[in-house]
C-alpha positions in Angstrom: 43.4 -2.7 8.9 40.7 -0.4 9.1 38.4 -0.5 12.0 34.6 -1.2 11.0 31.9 1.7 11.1 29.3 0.4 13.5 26.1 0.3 11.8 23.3 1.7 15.1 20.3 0.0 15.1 17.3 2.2 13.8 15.5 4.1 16.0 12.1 5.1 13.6 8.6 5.4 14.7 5.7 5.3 11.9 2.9 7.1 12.6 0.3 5.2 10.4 -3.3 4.3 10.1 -4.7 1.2 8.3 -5.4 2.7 5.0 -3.7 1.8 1.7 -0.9 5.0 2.3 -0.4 3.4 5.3 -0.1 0.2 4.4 2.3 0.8 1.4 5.2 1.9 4.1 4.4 -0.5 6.9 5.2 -3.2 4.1 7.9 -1.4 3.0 9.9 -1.6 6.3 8.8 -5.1 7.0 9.8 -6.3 3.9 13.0 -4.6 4.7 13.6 -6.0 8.2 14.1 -2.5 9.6 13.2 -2.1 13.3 10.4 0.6 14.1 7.8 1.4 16.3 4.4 2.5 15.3 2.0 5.1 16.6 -1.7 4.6 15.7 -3.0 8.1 13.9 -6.6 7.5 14.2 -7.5 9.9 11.0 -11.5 9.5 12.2 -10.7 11.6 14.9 -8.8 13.7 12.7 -5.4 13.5 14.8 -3.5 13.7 11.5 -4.8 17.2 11.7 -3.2 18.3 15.9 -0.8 20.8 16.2 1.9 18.2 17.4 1.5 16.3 14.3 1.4 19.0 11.8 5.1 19.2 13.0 5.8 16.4 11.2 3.9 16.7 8.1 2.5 19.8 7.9 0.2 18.7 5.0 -1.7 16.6 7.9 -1.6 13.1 6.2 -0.4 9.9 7.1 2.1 8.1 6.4 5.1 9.9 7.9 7.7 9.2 10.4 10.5 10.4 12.4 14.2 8.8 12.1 16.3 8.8 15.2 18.7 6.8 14.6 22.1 8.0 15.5 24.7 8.5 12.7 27.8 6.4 12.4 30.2 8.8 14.5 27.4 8.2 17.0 25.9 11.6 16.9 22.3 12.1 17.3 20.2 13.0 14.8 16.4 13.5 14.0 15.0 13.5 10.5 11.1 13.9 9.9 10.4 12.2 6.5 6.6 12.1 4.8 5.4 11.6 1.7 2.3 10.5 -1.0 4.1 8.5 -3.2 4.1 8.3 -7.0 0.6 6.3 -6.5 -2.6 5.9 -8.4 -4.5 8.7 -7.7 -7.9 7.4 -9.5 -7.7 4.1 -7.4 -8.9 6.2 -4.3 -11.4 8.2 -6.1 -13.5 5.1 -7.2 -13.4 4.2 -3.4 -14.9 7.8 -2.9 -17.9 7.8 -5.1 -18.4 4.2 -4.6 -18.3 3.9 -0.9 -18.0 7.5 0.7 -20.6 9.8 -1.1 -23.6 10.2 0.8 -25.3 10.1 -2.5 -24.8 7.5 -5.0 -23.7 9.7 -8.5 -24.1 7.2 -11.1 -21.6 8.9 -13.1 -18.9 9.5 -10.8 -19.0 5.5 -9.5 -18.7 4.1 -13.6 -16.3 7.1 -14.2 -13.8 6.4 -11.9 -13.9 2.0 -11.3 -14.0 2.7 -15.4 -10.3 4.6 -15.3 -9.1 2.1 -12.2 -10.1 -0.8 -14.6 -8.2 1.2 -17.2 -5.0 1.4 -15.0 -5.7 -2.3 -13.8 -5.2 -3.7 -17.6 -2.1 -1.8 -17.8 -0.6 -3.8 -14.8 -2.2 -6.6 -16.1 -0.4 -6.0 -19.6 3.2 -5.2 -18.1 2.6 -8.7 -16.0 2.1 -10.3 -19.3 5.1 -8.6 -21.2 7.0 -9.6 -17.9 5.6 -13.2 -18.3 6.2 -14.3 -21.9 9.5 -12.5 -22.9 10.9 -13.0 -19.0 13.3 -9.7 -19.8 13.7 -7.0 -17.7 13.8 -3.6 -18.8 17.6 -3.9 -18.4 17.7 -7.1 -20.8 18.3 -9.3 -17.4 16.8 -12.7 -17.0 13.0 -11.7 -15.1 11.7 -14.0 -12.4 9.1 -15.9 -13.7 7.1 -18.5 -11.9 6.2 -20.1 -15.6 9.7 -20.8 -16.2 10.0 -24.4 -17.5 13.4 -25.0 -15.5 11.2 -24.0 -12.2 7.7 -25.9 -12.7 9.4 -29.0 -11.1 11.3 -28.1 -9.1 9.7 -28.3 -5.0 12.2 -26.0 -3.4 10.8 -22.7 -5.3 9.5 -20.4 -2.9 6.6 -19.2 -5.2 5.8 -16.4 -3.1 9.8 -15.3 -4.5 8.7 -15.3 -8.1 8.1 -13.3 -10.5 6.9 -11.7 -12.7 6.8 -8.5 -11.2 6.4 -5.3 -12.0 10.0 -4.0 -12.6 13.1 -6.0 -12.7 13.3 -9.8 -11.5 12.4 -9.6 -7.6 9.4 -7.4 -5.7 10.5 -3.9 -5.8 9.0 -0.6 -4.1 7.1 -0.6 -7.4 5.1 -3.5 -6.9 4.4 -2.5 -3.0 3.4 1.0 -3.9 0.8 -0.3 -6.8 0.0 -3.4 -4.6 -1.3 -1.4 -1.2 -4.0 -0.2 -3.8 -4.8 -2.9 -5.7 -5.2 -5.1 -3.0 -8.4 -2.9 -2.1 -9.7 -3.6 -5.3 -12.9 -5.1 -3.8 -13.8 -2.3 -1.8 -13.8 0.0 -5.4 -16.5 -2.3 -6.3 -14.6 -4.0 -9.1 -14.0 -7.6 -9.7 -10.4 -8.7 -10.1 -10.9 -12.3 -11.9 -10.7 -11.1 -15.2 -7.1 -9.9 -14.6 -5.8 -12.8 -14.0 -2.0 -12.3 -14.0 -2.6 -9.2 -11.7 -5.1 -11.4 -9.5 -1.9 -14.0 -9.2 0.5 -10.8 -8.5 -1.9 -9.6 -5.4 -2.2 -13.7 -3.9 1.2 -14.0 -4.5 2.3 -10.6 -2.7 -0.2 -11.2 0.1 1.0 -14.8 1.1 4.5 -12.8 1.9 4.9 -13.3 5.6 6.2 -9.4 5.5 3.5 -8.3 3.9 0.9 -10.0 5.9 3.0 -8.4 9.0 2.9 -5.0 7.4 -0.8 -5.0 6.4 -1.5 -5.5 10.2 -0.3 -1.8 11.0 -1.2 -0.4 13.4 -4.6 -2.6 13.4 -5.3 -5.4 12.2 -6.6 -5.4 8.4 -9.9 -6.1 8.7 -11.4 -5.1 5.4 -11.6 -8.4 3.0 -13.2 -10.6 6.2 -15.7 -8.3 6.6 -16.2 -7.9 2.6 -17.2 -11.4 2.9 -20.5 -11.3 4.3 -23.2 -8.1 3.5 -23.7 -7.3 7.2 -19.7 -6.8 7.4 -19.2 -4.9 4.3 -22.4 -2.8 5.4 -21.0 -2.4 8.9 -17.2 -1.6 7.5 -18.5 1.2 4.9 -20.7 3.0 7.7 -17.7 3.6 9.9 -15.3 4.4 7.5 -17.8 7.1 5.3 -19.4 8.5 8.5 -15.6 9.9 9.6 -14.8 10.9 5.5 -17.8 12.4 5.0 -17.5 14.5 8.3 -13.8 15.6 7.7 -15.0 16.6 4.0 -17.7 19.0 6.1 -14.8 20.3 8.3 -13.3 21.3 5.3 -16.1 23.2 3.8 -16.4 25.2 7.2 -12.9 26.3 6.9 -12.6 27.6 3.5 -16.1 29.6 3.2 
C-alpha cells in the first residue's frame, strides 16, 4: 500500500487593507478554510508604496501575499503571489468622482454610477436567467432558492442557495463581483431596484465566512457609518483626504 503524502498546513500571510481588493481575497481564503495570517497595509500612509513591499508586488497595490508553505517532500519554499483580478473597473471609478474628487464634476459622478448601474442590470439579468430556467451554463441543475421542492423544506441553509452567478454553488465569480457590489452605497446608487442582485449581496453577506473575511484586517466599518450623515461625512473625509493626497504624490513624480 502506498504510504500517504502529508498535506503541510499553510503557512500564507495576506498583506491587505479594508478595501474592496482586499476584501475580495480575505473572503476568498475564509470561504476556503485555509489558514493565514494577515498584515495590515495601511495604504493612507502609503506603505503599499516601501521598498520592502514593492518586493512583493512591485506594482505597489494591495492585495498580495507570500506562500510558505512547505511542499510535500517537505522542502521549503516561498512563492510571492499578487494580483487585480478580472474586476469591474468602472465600479471604483464612480466611488472616485462621487466620493474622492475634491470637486464635485457633474458629469463624471452621472457618467460613471450611470455605467455601474449599467453593469449592475447585467448581474441582475444573469441572476434572473439563473432564476427561472435553474440551468447552468453546463446544462446542470442551478441552485435555486425558488425551487418548489425547497420552499418547504426547514433544513435549507438559504445562505447555500442559489442562484448565483456561475454554476450551482458561490464560486470565485460571485466573490470577485460581490466585494464591489457590496459597496454599492458608497457609489451613491441605490440597490432596491435590482432586486435579485439586492437578495445575492444579503444572501452572500449573511455567510459566516464572508462576514469573517470582510473584517480584514479591520473591521468593516463602512455601511454603519453610511447610516447616519455625520458617519458617512466623517467616513468620506478620511478616506478622500489620503486619495486625494496619494493622487498629488503622483503628480510630483511624473512632472
Amino acid at each position: 500500500m502506498a504510504t500517504p503524502i502529508k498535506v503541510p498546513e499553510t503557512d500564507i500571510t495576506l498583506y491587505t487593507s479594508g478595501t474592496p481588493n482586499g476584501q475580495k481575497l480575505s473572503i476568498t481564503l475564509e470561504e476556503l478554510g485555509i489558514k493565514y495570517t494577515v498584515k495590515n497595509i495601511e495604504i493612507s500612509k502609503n506603505v503599499q508604496k516601501e521598498d520592502w513591499f514593492l518586493k512583493i508586488n512591485p506594482n505597489g497595490r494591495i492585495p498580495a501575499l507570500i506562500d510558505r508553505t512547505p511542499r510535500s517532500d517537505g522542502k521549503g519554499q516561498e512563492k510571492r503571489v499578487f494580483e487585480g483580478g478580472a474586476m469591474q473597473l468602472y465600479l471604483g471609478q464612480a466611488n472616485h468622482f462621487y466620493r474622492y474628487a475634491p470637486e464635485k464634476i457633474q458629469y463624471g459622478i452621472d457618467r460613471y454610477q450611470n455605467e455601474t448601474k449599467r453593469l449592475y442590470q447585467v448581474l441582475e439579468d444573469r441572476l434572473e436567467d439563473q432564476d427561472t430556467n435553474n440551468r447552468t451554463a453546463a446544462n446542470t441543475r442551478a441552485s435555486n432558492a425558488d425551487c418548489a421542492e425547497l420552499v418547504n423544506r426547514s433544513t435549507v441553509d438559504a445562505e447555500t442557495q442559489g442562484p448565483w452567478l456561475v454554476g450551482d454553488k458561490m464560486t470565485i465569480a460571485d466573490i470577485a463581483c460581490f466585494s464591489w457590489v457590496n459597496w454599492a452605497e458608497w457609489a451613491g446608487i441605490d440597490v432596491s431596484r435590482f432586486s435579485r442582485m439586492k437578495n445575492w449581496v444579503d444572501r452572500i453577506n449573511r455567510r459566516p465566512a464572508v462576514r469573517n473575511g470582510l473584517d480584514v484586517p479591520e473591521p468593516f466599518e463602512m455601511k454603519r457609518k453610511m447610516q447616519t450623515k455625520e458617519g458617512e461625512e466623517e467616513y468620506q473625509r478620511m478616506h478622500s483626504e489620503w486619495v486625494m493626497e496619494g493622487q498629488r504624490e503622483q503628480e510630483e513624480k511624473n512632472k
